[in-house]
C-alpha positions as CSV (number, residue, x, y, z in Angstrom):
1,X,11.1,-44.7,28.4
2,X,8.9,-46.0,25.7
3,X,5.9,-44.3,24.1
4,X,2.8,-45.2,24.7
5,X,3.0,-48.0,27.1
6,X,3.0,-46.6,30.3
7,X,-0.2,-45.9,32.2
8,X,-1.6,-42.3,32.9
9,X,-0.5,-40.4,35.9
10,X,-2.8,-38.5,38.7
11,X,-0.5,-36.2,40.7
12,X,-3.8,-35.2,41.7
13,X,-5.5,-38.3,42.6
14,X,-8.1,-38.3,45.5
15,X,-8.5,-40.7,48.2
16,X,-11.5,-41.5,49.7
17,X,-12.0,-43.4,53.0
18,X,-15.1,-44.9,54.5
19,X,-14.9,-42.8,57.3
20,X,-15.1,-39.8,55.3
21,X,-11.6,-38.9,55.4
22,X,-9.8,-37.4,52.0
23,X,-6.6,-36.4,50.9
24,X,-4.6,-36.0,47.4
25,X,-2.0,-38.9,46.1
26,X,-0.3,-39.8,43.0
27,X,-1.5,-42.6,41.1
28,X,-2.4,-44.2,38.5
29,X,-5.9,-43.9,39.4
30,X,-8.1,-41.1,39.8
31,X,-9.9,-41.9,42.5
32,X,-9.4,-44.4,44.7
33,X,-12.1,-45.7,47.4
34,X,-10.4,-47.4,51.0
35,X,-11.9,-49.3,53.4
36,X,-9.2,-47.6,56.6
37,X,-6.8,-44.6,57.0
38,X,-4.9,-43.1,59.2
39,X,-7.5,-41.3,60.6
40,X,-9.6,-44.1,61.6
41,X,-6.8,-47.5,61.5
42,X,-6.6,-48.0,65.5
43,X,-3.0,-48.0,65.2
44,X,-3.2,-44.1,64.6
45,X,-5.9,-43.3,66.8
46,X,-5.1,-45.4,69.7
47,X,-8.7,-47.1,69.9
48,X,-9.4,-50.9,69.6
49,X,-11.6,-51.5,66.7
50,X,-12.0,-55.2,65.6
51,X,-13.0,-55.8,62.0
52,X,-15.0,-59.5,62.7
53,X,-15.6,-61.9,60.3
54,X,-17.6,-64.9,60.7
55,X,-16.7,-64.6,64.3
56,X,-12.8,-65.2,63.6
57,X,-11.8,-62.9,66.5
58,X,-13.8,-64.6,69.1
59,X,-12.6,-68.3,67.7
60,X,-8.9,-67.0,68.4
61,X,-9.7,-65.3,71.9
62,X,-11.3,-68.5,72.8
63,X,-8.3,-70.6,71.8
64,X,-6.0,-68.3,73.5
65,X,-7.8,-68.4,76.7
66,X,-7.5,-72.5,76.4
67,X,-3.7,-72.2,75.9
68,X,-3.5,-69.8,78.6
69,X,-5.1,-72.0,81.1
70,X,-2.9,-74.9,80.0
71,X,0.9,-73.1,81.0
């Protein structure tokens, strides 16, 4: 490896969710701040949680209804 060019490494680096949720990494960062983990990402905890934006999920419920009612 080169000298000098490589970024520094956290083996210690902290992860900090929006639902309050924290646990160690290595990175390249320090900290880093996240919006879902596994503690809260429905996927992992089994709940439905939409994330809506600009009504986006509705739109595409609506459209799937129509499609439905077509077949």
């Amino acid at each position: 490896m080169k000298k000098d060019i490589h970024p520094k490494y956290f083996p210690e680096a902290r992860i900090i969710c929006a639902c309050g949720n924290t646990f160690t990494v290595g990175s390249t960062k320090d900290s880093i701040k996240v919006e879902i983990c596994s503690k809260c990402h429905p996927f992992y905890t089994g709940k439905e949680k939409l994330v809506d934006t600009m009504g986006r999920v509705e739109k595409f419920r609506k459209r799937l209804a129509r499609k439905a009612k077509r077949h």
